[in-house]
Structures are given as structure tokens and as C-alpha cells.
C-alpha positions in Angstrom: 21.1 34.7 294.1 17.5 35.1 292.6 17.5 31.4 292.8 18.9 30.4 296.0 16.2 32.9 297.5 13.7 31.4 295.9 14.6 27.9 297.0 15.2 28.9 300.0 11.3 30.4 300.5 9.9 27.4 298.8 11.5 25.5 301.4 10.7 27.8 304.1 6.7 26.9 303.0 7.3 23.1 302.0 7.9 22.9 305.7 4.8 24.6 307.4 2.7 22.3 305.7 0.8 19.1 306.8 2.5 17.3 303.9 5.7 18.7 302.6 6.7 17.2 299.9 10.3 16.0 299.6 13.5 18.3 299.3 14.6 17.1 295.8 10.9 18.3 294.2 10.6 21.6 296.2 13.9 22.4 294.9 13.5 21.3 291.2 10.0 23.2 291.0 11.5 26.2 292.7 14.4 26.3 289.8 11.9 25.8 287.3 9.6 28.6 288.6 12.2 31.0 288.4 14.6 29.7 285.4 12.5 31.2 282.4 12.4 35.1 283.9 16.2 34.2 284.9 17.5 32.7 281.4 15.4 36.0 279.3 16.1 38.6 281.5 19.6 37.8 280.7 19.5 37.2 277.3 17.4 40.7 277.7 20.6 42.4 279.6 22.8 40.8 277.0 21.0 42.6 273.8 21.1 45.8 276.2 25.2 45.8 275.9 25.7 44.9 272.4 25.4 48.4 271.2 28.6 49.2 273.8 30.3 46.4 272.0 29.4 47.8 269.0 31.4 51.8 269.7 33.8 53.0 267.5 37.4 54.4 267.4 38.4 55.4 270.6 35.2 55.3 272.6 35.2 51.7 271.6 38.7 50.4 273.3 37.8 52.1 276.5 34.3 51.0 277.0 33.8 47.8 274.3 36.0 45.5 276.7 34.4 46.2 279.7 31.1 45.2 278.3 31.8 42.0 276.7 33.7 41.0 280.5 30.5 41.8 281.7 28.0 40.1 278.9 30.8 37.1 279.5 30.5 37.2 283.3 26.7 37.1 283.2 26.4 33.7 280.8 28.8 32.1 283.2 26.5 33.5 285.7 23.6 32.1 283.8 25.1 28.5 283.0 26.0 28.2 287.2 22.4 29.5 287.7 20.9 26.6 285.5 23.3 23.8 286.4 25.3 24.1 289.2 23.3 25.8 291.7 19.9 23.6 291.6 22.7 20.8 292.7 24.2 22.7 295.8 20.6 23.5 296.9 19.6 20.2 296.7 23.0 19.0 298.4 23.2 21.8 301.0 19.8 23.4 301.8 18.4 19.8 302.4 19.2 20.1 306.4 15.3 21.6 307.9 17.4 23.8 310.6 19.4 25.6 307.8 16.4 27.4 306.4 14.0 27.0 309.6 13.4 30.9 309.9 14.3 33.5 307.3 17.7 35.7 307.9 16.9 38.6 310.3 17.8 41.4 308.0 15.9 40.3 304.9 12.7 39.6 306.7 13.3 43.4 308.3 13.3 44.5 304.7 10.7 42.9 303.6 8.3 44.3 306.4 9.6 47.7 305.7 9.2 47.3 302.4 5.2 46.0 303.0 4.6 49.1 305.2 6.0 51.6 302.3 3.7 49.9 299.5 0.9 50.3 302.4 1.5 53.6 302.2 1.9 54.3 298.6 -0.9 52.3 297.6 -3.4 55.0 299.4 -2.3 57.5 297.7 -2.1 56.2 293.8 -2.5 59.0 292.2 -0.5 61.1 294.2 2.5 58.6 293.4 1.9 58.2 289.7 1.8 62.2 289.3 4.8 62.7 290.7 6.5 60.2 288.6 5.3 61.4 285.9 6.5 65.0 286.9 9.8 63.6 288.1 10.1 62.0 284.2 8.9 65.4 282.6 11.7 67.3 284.9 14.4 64.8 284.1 13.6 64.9 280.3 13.1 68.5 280.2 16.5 69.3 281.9 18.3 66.7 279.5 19.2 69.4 276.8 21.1 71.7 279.5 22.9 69.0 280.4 26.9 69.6 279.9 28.5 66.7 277.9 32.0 65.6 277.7 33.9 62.7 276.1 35.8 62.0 279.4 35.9 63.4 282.6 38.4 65.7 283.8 40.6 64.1 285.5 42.8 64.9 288.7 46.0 63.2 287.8 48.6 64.6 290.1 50.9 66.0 287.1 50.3 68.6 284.3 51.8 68.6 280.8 52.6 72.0 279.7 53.4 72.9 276.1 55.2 76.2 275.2 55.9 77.2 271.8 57.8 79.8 271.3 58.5 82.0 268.1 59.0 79.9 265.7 62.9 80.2 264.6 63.8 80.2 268.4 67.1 78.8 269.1 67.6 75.9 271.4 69.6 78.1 273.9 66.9 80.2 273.8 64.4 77.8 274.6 66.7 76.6 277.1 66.7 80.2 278.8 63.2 80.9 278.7 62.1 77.6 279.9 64.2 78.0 282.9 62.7 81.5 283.5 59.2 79.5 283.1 60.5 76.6 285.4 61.6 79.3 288.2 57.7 80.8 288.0 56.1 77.8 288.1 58.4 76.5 291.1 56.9 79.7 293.4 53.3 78.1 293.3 52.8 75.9 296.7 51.0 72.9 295.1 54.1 72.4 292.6 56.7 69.4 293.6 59.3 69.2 290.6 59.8 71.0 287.0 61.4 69.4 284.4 61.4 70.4 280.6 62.4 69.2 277.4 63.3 71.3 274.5 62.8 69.9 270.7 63.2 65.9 269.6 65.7 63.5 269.7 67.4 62.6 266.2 64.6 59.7 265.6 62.0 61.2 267.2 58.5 60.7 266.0 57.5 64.0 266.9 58.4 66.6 264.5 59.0 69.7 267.0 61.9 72.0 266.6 63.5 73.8 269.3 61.0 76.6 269.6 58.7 74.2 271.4 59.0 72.8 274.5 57.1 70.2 277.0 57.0 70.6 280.4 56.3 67.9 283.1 55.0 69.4 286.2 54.4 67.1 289.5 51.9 68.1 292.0 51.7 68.2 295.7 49.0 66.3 297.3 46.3 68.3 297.4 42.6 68.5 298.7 39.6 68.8 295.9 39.4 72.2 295.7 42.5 73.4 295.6 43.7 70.6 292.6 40.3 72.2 290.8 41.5 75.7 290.8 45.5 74.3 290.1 45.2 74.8 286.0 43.6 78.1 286.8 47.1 79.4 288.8 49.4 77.7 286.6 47.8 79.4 283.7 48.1 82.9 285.7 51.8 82.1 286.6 52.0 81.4 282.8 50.7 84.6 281.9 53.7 87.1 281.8 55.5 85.3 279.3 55.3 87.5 276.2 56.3 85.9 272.8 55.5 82.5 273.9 51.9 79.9 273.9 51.2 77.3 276.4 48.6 74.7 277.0 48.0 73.4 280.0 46.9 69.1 280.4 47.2 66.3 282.5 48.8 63.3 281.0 45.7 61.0 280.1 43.6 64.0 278.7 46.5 65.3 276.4 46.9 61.8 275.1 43.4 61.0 274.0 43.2 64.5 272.3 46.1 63.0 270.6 44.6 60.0 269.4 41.4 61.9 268.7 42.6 65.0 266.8 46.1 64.5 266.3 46.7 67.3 268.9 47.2 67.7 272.2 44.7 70.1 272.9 40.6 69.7 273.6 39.7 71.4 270.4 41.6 71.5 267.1 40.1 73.5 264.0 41.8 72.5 260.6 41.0 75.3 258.0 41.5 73.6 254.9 42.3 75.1 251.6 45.2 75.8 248.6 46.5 79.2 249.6 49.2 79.1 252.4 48.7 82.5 252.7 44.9 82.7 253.0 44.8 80.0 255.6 47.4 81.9 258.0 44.9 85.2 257.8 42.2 83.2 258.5 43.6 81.4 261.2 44.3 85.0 262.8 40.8 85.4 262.5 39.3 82.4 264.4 42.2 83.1 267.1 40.4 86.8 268.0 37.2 85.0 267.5 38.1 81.9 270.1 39.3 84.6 272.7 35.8 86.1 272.6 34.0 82.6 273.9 33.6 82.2 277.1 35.6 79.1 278.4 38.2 79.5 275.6 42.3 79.1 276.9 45.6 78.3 275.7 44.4 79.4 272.1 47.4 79.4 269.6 48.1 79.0 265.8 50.0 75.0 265.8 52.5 76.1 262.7 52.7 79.8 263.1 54.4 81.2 260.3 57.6 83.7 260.3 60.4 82.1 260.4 63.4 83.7 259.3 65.1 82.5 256.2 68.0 83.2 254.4 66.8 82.5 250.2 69.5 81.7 247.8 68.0 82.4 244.2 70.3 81.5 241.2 70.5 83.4 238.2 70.7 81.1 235.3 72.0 83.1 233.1 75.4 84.6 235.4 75.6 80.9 235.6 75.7 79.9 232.3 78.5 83.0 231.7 80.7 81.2 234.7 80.3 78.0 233.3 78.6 76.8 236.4 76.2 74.0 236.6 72.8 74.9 239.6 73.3 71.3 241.2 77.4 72.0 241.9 76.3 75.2 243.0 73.7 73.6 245.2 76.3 70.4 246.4 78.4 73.3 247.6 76.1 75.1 249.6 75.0 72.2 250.9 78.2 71.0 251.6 79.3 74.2 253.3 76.3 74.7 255.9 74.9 71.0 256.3 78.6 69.0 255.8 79.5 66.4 254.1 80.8 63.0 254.9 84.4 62.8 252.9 86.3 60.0 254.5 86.3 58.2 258.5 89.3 57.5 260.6 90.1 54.5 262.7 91.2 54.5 266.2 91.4 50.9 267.6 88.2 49.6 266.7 86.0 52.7 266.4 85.2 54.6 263.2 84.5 58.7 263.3 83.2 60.2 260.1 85.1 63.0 258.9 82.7 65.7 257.6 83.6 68.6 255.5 81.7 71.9 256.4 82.2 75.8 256.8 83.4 76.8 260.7 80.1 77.8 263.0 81.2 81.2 262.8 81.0 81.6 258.9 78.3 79.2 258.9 76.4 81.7 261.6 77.8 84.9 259.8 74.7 85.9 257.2 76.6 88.4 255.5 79.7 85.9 254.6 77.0 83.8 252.5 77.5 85.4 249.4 81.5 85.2 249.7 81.4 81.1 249.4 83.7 80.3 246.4 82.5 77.5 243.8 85.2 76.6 241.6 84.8 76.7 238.3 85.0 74.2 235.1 88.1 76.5 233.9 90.0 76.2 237.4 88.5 80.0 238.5 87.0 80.7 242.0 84.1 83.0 241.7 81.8 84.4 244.8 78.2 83.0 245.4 77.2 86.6 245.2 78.2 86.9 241.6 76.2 84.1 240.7 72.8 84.2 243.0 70.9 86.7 245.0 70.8 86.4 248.7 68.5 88.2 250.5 66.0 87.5 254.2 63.0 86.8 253.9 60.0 84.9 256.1 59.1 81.1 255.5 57.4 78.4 257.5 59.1 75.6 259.5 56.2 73.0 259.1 53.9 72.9 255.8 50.8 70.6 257.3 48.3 68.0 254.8 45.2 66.9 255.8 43.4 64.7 253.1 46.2 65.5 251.0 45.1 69.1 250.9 47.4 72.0 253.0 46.0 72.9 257.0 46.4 75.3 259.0 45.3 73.9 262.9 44.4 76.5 265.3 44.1 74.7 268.6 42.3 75.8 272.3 41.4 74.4 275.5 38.6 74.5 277.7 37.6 75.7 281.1 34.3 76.3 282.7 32.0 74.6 280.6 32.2 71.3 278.4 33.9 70.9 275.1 30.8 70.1 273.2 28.7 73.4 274.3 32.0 75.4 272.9 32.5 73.6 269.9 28.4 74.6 269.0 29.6 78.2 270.2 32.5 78.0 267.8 30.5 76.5 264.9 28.1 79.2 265.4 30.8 82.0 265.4 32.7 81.0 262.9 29.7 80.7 260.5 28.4 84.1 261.4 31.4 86.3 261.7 34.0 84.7 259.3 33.3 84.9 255.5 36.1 82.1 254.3 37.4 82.1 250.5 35.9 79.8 247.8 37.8 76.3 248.0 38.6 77.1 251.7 36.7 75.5 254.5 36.7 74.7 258.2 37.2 71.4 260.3 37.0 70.6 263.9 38.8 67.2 264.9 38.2 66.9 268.7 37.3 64.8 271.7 34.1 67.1 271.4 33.4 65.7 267.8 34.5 62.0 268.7 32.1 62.4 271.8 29.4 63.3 269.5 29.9 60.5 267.0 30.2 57.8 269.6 26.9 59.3 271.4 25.0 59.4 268.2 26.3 55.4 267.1 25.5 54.7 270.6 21.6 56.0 270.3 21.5 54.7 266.8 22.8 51.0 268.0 20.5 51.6 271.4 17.3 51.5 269.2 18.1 48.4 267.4 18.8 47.0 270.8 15.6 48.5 272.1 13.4 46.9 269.4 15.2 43.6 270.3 14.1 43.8 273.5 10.5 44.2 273.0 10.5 41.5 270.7 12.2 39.5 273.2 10.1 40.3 276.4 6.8 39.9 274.1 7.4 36.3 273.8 7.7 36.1 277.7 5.2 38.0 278.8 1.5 36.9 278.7 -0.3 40.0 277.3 0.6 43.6 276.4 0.1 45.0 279.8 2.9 43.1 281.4 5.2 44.6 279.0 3.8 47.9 279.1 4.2 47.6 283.3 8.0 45.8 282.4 8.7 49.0 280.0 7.4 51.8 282.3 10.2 51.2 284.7 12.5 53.0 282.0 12.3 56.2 281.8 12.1 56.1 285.6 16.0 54.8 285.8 16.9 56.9 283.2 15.4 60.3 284.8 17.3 58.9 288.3 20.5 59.2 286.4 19.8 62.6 285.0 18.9 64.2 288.3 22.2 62.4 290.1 24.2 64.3 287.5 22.4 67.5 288.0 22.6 67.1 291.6 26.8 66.2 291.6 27.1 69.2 289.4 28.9 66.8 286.7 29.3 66.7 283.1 26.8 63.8 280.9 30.5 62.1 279.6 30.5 59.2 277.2 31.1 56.9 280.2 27.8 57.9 282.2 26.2 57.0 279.0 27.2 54.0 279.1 26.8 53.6 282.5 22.9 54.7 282.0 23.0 51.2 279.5 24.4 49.4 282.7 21.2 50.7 284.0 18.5 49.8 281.9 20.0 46.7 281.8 19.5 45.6 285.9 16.0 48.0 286.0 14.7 45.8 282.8 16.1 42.6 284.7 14.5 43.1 287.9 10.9 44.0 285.9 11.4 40.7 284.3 11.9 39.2 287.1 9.2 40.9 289.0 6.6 40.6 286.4 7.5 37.3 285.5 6.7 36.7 289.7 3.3 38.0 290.0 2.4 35.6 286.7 3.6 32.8 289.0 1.4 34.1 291.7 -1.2 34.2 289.8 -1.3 30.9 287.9 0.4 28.9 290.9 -1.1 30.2 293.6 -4.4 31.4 292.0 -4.4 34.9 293.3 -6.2 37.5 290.8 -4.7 41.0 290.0 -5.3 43.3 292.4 -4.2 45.1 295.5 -3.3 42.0 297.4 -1.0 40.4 294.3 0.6 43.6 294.3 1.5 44.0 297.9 2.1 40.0 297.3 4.9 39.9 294.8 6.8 42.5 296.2 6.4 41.2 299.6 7.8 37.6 298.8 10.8 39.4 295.8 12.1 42.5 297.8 14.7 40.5 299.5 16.3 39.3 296.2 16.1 42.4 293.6 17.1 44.2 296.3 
């Protein structure tokens, strides 16, 4: 487009004079003029994306392919620019009455555009301190900023997850969720219910059938009624004594997946050797977490307590029995779990036929110790005579995390951004919990990953940045040019900071990205612009001043704009 309009003006000029010069050479210089500021500006924008290319993990899939379609689109867009288009122009702008008078609406721009830089070219100081105070405001409000890894998003469904004790049977689970379905069912902006208690049989997820997940479909709703929608459920939720829920839409509970293995915003592993340490101070960071502000659906992920039934041998009743442990293990097994013994055919199917104690017995704690294992001199003797059986407590899910046991106490967040209450947390947990030697704490959340990807981002950005400047210093004809190409920065990136403050959103990964979008089009258009009052000046042998600076945006507003 930059060079189209700048044909087209060149033409427009070639035509008021007493001798115009011939289509083919008006358009050819006018390429030329512009093709060195077009080709490096590009190039410039290019550098400006690699570091998006360059993001890791997570951050990485979601943002590295729409940069390298754009990085791609723009060198097609450079190669049409520098081959293609000079052709057409030639071919199609040669008629005089198709560029006779310039288009209505740009030459209204451009005359409002000269009457504003009338204006503002009174008053330069006034201008340049109030830039410079807009930059100080933008950069001085940047630290209260609210950051986030991804927005929160307004999906239409929620994902619950309840977790009862653990130990819960399935009809249990079954009963309480419908009590949970019937609750949830009363709120207004709730379509349909529908849960799902444990895992299938080769199931990746390793849930029992204390746990449950619960898809929840949403009415159509206006925008602040879906915003408050996770506050009501999580009220209608609240009744429920002896169960945990967390409350997510779909996307969000995925990517917490990916990002922390769980589906809440913030996961903290405490790490350590002692099962039992690591449970007490889990308890500990739950009362803490309930304490910061912004802190929900707080839980323990493997709670402990599960009733067991223990089945200790005694080696030496054994030996007096004659009784091997692993026959006396086969039969316990065999007894409670079954045991494939034989199949039967009907037509052409085949049923196992499994060999196992009747649900009742099997259900029946106090028959345990009445099982009979035979012995090697033909004698049936009790369990009870050769074991102790007792109840005790165990855990249902033993977790490793770097080959080392975890215990994961996970929360969500409302009110504030997942970063600020992961600093809270930090802070908390360093001040108000004294852990054991050889136990320590981790958090594994989209909070963390946001902070990683920011930091390779800025790290990535000033490589880029360097790049840049070495770049624009071989196309620029002095250091003030680059100093007036660089100066344009800050500006765009203080216009992005106060369009978040004013929108009353969170700085996510994505508007970072998008702020790189940014810098890339404000440093193109300086290029361009810069790279138009050297043309002016050389060209048309105008000096710098005033009247090149009302100039070059006079004759450029229509196509950087």
C-alpha cells in the first residue's frame, strides 16, 4: 500500500508539470524511493517477532504459530511489494484520469491532519511534556499492573470437580452427586447437569470413586451476570459438608493441566521423605491459603484416611501350620479379588469363570479372619489363627514428583490474578510455616509458566532489541534519525498500558505479545516516516525544520495511517 500511494503521488506531480516525464520512469523512481525504508522496516518487524517464535512449553504452541504466519505473510508481502506491484502500477495507473485528483477521503485526512501539526507545533513544549508525563504515568503504573497467563474466559460450560472422602463408595458418589446436581439445577443461568463418577477400566486418569466431574451447561447470558456465575455456583456448592469442589471452564482447566498436572490455577507440591510430615504440612498451607484474599476451592489432591482393613502374618504361627506367606497371600487374593479358573463356551463366545468369596462375605469385615487355607497335611485352619487383622487408615494414591513422594495442595483464584497470589503465597508460606530439613515447597502453575514465558520473552526481546538498532543504524544517516525512529517506543508501549488500565483487564501473556505486534507497526511506520523526510530532504532539497516537518507528514499521513 506504502507503495501504490507513493506511485500514485508521484504521478499526481509528474502530471502538473511543464514536462512530465514518462509513466514507466515516474513509476520506477517512485518504487525505488520507497523500496529501501519498505525492504528494512520489514526485515526490522521480522527481528521484532523472533523472540515470539522463540517461547517455550506452552506459551510457545499458542502464540509461536501465529507469529511465524505473520513473519511469513509479511515476506510474501515484501516480495509482491518489490516485484509484482511496480508491474501493475506501471500496467494499470498509466491512464492520466485514474490518478487525476487524489481520493476525497485521503486528501480530507491529510488536511486534518496539517491543521493538528499546526496546532501542535505552537505549543512544543507543551506536547513534549505531556508525553513525557504520559510515559512516566504508564511506566510508573506498570508494577500494579495484574498479570495472568490467559484471560478468563467465558465459555458457556463449567467443569466442576468434587472429591469426596476418600474411601467413598461409588453409590455414594452416585447419591451425593445427584443431591449436588439437584442444587446446581435451581440456579437460573444453568441449562443441563451431568456427572461422572470415577474411570473407566483403561482410563488414563487415575480417580476412584470418591471423585467426581461434573459438566455444567450455561444459559445465554449477558456480561455481567456470566462474571458473577462461578461466584453463585460456588455458593450453591457451599452446603455440601465432607466434600471439595473446584470450579473451571473447559479451556482454563485444561491448560492448568498441561501446566501443573492439575486442574486447578495453582498447585503447591511439598516435597519431602516422610508421608506423614508432608500431610501435616499440607494441613498447614490449606489454613494458610484460606487466609489470602482471592483464595477458593482450596483442597488437599490425595487426602489421606482411607479405611483399610491390614492383614499381618505371623511367621512363626505359620511355620507351626506348615503354611507357606505366598499360599496364604494366593488365597486372600483369590477370595476378595477372584481368580480366573476355567471359561465356558456358548456358541461362539467365551465367559471366564472366576473363583471368589460371595459379596456378602467379601463385604462382611468380621468374616475375614474365618477364610480357611488348607494345609500341606490336608487340615483347614482359620486366617485368624495365622495373621492379625485389624482397621486401620492408609492412603489411596502415594504421589512422585522427581522421583521423590508429593503431597499437592491445590486452589483457585478469584478477584485478583494468579501471579499477585502466588507472591502472596510465597510470602506466607516463607514467613508462617517452618518446614522440616529435607522437605520443601513447589508451585507448578499457569502463574509460574506465565512468569517463565514473560521473563524468556524480555530476555529474547533484548537480543531482538539490540538487532534492531544495529539494523536501523545502517539505514539511517546519523544518530538523530534513530534517536527520533526510537522515541516513538515507549510512546506505543505506555498507549498499551493505559488501554489495559482503562478496560480494567489483566497484562496476560497474550497482550504481551500483542505489545510486540506493536512495536513492530510503531518501529515500521518511523522507518518509513524517517526514511521520508531523508527523501525530502536530499530529493527535493528542503532543510530540517518546521516546514519538512509539516512536509513529510503532510505527503505520508494517508499511507501510515
Amino acid at each position: 500500500m506504502i507503495g501504490v500511494e507513493n506511485v500514485t503521488r508521484r504521478l499526481r506531480e509528474n502530471r502538473l508539470l511543464v514536462q512530465p516525464a514518462s509513466t514507466a520512469r515516474v513509476v520506477l523512481d517512485a518504487c525505488v524511493e520507497v523500496r529501501s525504508a519498505v525492504v528494512y522496516a520489514t526485515f526490522a518487524v521480522i527481528i521484532v517477532f523472533l523472540p515470539v517464535i522463540a517461547l517455550p512449553g506452552l506459551s510457545g504452541r499458542l502464540f509461536a504459530p501465529l507469529a511465524t504466519a505473520y513473519v511469513l505473510a509479511v515476506m510474501a508481502s515484501l516480495a509482491a511489494a518489490v516485484t509484482v506491484v511496480p508491474a501493475l502500477c506501471a500496467w494499470l495507473l498509466a491512464t492520466p484520469g485514474e490518478t487525476r485528483r487524489e481520493p476525497p477521503l485521503a486528501g480530507w485526512t491529510a488536511r486534518a491532519y496539517e491543521r493538528l501539526l499546526a496546532r501542535l507545533m505552537r505549543h512544543p513544549r507543551f506536547v513534549i511534556g505531556g508525553m513525557i508525563l504520559t510515559t512516566l504515568i504508564g511506566f510508573a503504573a506498570l508494577p500494579f499492573l495484574e498479570s495472568d497467563f490467559i484471560p478468563d474466559f467465558k465459555e458457556g460450560h463449567l467443569i466442576i470437580h468434587m472429591t469426596a472422602a476418600p474411601g467413598t463408595s461409588l453409590e455414594q458418589s452416585l447419591k451425593l452427586g445427584r443431591q449436588v446436581t439437584e442444587k446446581l439445577r435451581q440456579l437460573p443461568e444453568i441449562r443441563s447437569v451431568a456427572q461422572r463418577v470415577g474411570r473407566a477400566s483403561l482410563d488414563e486418569d487415575t480417580s476412584g470413586p470418591h471423585t467426581s466431574e461434573f459438566e455444567v451447561d450455561l444459559n445465554q447470558v449477558d456480561g455481567k451476570a456470566s462474571r458473577q456465575i462461578d461466584a453463585r455456583v460456588r455458593k450453591a456448592l457451599d452446603g455440601f459438608v465432607g466434600a471439595s469442589f473446584s470450579v473451571s471452564s473447559f479451556l482454563t482447566m485444561r491448560v492448568n493441566e498441561t501446566l501443573s498436572g492439575s486442574s486447578s490455577a495453582v498447585a503447591i507440591n511439598i516435597i519431602g521423605d516422610d508421608l506423614d510430615v508432608l500431610d501435616i504440612q499440607a494441613n498447614n498451607i490449606v489454613r494458610m491459603l484460606h487466609q489470602i484474599h482471592g483464595a477458593t476451592d482450596v483442597r488437599i489432591e490425595a487426602p489421606p484416611g482411607v479405611p483399610e482393613l491390614a492383614i499381618r502374618l505371623r511367621p512363626a504361627d505359620l511355620e507351626r501350620w506348615g503354611l507357606r506367606s505366598a499360599d496364604v497371600l494366593r488365597s486372600i487374593h483369590t477370595a476378595w479379588q477372584g481368580e480366573t479358573v476355567g471359561q465356558i463356551y456358548e456358541r461362539s463366545a467365551a465367559f471366564n469363570v472366576m473363583v471368589r468369596l460371595d459379596d456378602a462375605s467379601r463385604n462382611d469385615v468380621a468374616s475375614v479372619g474365618f477364610l480357611p487355607l488348607h494345609t500341606v497335611h490336608g487340615n483347614y485352619v482359620p486366617l485368624r489363627a495365622v495373621a492379625d487383622i485389624y482397621e486401620t487408615n492408609g492412603r489411596y494414591q502415594v504421589s512422585h514428583l522427581g522421583a521423590q513422594r508429593t503431597q499437592t495442595v491445590t486452589a483457585n483464584v478469584t478477584g485478583r490474578s494468579a501471579q499477585s497470589f502466588v507472591q502472596d503465597a510465597r510470602t506466607a508460606i516463607a514467613k508462617n510455616i517452618k518446614l522440616p530439613l529435607g522437605t520443601y515447597v513447589q508451585f507448578t502453575s499457569a502463574a509460574e509458566a506465565e512468569s517463565q514465558s514473560r521473563k524468556e520473552l524480555f530476555i529474547n526481546s533484548g537480543l531482538a532489541a539490540i538487532a534492531v538498532m544495529i539494523l536501523l543504524s545502517i539505514i539511517t544517516q546519523g544518530w538523530r534519525n534513530l534517536a527520533l525512529i526510537l522515541v516513538n517506543l515507549p510512546f506505543a508501549f505506555v498507549g498499551g498500558i493505559l488501554a489495559i488500565i482503562v478496560s480494567g483487564t489483566t497484562l496476560t501473556l497474550g497482550a504481551t505479545v500483542g505489545f510486540v505486534t506493536l512495536f513492530g507497526i510503531t518501529l515500521r511506520n518511523s522507518v518509513m516516516m524517517i526514511s521520508h523526510f531523508e527523501t525530502l530532504v536530499e530529493r527535493e532539497h528542503l532543510t530540517w525544520g518546521v516546514t519538512t516537518a509539516l512536509r513529510g507528514p503532510e505527503t505520508a499521513s494517508s499511507p501510515y495511517s
